[in-house]
C-alpha positions as CSV (number, residue, x, y, z in Angstrom):
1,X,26.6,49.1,-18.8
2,X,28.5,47.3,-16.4
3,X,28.5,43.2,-16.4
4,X,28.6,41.4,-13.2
5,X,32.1,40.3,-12.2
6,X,32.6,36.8,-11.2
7,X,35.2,38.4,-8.9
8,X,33.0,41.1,-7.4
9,X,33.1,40.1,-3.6
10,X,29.5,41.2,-3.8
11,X,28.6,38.9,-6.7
12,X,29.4,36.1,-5.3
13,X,28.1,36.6,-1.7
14,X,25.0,37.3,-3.6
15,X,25.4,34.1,-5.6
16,X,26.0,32.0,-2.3
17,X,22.5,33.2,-0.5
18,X,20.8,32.8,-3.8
19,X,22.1,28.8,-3.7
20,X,19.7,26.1,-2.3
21,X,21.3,24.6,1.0
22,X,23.5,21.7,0.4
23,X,21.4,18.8,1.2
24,X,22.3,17.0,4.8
25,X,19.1,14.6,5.8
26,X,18.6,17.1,8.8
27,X,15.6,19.8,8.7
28,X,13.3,20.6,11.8
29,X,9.8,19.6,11.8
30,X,7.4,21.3,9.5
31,X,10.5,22.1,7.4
32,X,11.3,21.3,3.6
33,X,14.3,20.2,1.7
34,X,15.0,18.9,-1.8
35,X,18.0,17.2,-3.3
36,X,19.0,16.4,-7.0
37,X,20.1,13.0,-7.0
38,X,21.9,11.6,-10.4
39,X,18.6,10.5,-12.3
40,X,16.4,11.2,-9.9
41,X,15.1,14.7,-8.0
42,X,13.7,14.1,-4.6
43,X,11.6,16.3,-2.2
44,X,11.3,15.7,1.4
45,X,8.4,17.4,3.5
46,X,7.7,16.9,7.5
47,X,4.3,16.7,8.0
48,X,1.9,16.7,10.6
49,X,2.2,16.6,14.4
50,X,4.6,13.1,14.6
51,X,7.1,14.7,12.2
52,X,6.1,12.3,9.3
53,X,8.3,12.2,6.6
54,X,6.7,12.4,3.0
55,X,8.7,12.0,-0.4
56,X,8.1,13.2,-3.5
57,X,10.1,11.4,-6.3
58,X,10.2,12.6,-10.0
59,X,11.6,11.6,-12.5
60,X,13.8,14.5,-14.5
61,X,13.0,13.4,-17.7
62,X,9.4,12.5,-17.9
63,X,8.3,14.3,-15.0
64,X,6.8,11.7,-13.4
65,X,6.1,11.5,-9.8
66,X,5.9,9.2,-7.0
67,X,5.1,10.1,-3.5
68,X,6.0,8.3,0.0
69,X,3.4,8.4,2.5
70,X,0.9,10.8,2.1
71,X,0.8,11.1,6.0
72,X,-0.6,14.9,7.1
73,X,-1.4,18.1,5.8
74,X,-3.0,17.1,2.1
75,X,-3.1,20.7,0.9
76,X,0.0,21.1,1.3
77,X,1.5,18.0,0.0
78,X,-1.1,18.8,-2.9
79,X,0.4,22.4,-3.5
80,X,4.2,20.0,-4.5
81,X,2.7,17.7,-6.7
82,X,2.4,17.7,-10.5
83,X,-1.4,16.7,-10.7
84,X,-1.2,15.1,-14.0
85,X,2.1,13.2,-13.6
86,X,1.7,11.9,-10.3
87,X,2.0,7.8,-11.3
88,X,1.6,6.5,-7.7
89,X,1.5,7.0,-3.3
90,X,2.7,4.6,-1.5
91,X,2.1,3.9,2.1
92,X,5.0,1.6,3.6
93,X,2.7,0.2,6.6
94,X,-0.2,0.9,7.8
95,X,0.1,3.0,10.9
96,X,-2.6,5.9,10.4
97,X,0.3,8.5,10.9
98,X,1.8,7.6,7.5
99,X,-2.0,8.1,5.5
100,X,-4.3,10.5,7.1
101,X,-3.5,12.3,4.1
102,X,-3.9,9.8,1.5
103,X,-7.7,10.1,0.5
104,X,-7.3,13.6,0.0
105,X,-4.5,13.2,-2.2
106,X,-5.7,10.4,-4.2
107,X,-8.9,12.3,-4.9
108,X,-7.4,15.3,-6.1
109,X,-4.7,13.7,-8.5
110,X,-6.4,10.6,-9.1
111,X,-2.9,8.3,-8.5
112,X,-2.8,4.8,-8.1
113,X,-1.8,3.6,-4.4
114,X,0.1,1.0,-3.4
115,X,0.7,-0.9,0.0
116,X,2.1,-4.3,1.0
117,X,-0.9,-6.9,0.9
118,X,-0.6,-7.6,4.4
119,X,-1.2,-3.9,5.2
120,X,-3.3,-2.8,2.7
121,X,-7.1,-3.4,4.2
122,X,-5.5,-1.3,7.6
123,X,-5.1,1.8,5.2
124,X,-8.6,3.4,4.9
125,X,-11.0,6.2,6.7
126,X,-13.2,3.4,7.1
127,X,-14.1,-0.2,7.0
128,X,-16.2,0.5,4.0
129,X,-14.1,2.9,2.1
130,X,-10.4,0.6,1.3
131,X,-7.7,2.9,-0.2
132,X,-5.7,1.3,-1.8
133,X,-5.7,-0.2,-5.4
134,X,-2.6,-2.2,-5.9
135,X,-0.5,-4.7,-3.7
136,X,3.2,-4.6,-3.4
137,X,5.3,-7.4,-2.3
138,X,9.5,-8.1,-2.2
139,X,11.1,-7.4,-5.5
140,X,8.7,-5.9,-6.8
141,X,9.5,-2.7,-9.1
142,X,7.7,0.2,-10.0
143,X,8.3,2.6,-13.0
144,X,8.7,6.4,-12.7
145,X,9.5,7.1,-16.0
146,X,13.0,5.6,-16.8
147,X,13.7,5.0,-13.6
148,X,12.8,2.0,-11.8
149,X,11.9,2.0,-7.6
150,X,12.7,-1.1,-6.1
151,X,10.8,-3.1,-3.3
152,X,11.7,-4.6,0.2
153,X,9.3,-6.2,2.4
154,X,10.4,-5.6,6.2
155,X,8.0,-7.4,8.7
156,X,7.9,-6.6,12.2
157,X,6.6,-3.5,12.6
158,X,3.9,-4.2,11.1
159,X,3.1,-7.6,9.4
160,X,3.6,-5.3,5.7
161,X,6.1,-3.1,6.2
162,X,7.7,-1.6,3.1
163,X,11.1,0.3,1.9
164,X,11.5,1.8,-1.4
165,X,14.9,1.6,-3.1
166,X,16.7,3.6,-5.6
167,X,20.2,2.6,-7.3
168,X,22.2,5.8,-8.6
169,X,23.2,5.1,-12.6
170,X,26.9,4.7,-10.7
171,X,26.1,2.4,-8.4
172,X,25.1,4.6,-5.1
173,X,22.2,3.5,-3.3
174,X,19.1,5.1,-1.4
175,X,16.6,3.6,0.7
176,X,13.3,5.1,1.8
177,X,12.7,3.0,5.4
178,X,9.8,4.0,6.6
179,X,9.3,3.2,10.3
180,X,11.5,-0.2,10.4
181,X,15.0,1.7,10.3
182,X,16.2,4.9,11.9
183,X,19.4,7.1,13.0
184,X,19.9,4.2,16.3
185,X,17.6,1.8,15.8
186,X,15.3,-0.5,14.2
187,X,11.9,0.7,14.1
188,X,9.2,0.1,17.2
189,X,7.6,-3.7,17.6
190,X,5.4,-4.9,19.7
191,X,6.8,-8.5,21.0
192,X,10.3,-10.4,20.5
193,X,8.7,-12.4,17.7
194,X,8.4,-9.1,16.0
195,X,12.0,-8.0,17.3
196,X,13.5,-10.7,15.6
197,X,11.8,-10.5,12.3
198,X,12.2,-6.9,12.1
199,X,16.3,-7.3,13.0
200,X,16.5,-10.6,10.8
201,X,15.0,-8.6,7.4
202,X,17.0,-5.5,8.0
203,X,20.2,-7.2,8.6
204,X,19.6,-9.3,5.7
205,X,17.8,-7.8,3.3
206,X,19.4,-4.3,4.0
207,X,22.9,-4.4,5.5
208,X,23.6,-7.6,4.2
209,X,23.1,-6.3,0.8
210,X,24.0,-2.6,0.7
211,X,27.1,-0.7,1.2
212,X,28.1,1.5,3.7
213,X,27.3,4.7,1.1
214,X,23.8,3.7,1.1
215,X,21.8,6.6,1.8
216,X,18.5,5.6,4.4
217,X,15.6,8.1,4.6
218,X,13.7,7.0,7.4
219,X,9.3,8.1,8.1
220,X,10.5,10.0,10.7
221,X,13.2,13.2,11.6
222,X,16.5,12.8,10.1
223,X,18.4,10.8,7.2
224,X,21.7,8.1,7.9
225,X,23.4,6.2,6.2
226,X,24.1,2.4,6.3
227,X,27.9,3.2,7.0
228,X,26.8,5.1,10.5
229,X,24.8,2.5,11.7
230,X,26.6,-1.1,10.9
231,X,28.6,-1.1,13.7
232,X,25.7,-0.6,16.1
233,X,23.8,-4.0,14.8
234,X,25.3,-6.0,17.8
235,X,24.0,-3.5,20.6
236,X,20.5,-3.4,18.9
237,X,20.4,-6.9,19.2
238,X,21.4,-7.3,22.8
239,X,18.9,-4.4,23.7
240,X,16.6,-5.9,21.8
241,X,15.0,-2.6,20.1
């Protein structure tokens, strides 16, 4: 019997379309992409009609499984997750978008949620039916596994606006921004009293403490990095958005 040739043209063509697409940050709504990050494996699903951004983070060890915003399409999101090693959801702010999903999910894997305190009573069906079990507030960490999720509190789009943070075991970082930082731009506010929060705690408690390689995966469309959008700080501030 003939073995399969490295060299084979045919091999490796075959080889190539077998391969998962190199990850970029870019997928079209309703689309799907994974990457394998160096201790930590990360799934990234657009949901719903708004193009909402949910991750799922697990731990390749353990297993163990965080997800990002449980915003649309529960079955779905429900069809990715590991049931019985799903630790935690968190919602970074309470804008329904980012949790019409969330009941749903929390019923059927039973997951602890989590939310910034000044958030947290905004993110439930109802008045009488609060969602979420545990408050989150800056510095905070939360365990998946061996790996540990940092915390930033980012006021301004909402009062409790949250990002997520990972730290590669070499150094590189990633930062899941929900709505307060995107490819261009700070997220939406309301006033210039939320303006200038919003642009005073991501300039200093983002770019002022991150490097360029800093990888930003934002609640909505595609992924930057830190390094694309430092030189733009001075127009967002003069344009105020």
């Amino acid at each position: 019997m003939m073995g399969m040739n490295s060299s084979d043209p045919d091999s490796a063509t075959l080889a190539e379309d077998s391969a998962p697409p190199e990850y970029d940050g870019c997928q079209p709504a309703g689309g799907r992409s994974q990457r394998t990050l160096p201790g930590l494996h990360m799934l990234k699903l657009s949901v719903g009609p708004l193009d909402n951004n949910a991750y799922l983070l697990t731990d390749p060890i353990s297993g163990a499984q965080i997800l990002i915003d449980a915003a649309a399409e529960p079955d779905r999101l429900i069809a990715e997750i590991d049931r019985q090693r799903l630790v935690g959801i968190v919602t970074t702010h309470q804008h329904p978008d980012h949790w019409q999903a969330l009941p749903d999910v929390q019923a059927a894997t039973g997951a602890v949620t989590y939310a910034h305190s000044l958030d947290a009573a905004a993110i439930a069906p109802s008045k009488d039916a609060p969602t979420i079990t545990n408050m989150l507030e800056e510095g905070d960490e939360l365990a998946l596994g061996q790996v540990k999720i940092g915390v930033i509190h980012l006021r301004g789009h909402t009062p409790g606006g949250l990002a997520l943070t990972y730290r590669e075991p070499a150094g590189r970082s990633h930062i899941f921004s929900g709505d307060s930082l995107f490819p261009g731009g700070i997220g939406a506010t309301a006033t210039p009293e939320d303006f200038a929060a919003l642009f005073a705690d991501v300039s200093e408690k983002v770019f002022a403490n991150y490097d360029d390689a800093t990888w930003v995966y934002p609640g909505h469309g595609n992924d930057t990095t830190l390094g694309a959008e430092r030189p733009q700080l001075p127009d967002w501030a003069m344009r105020r958005w």
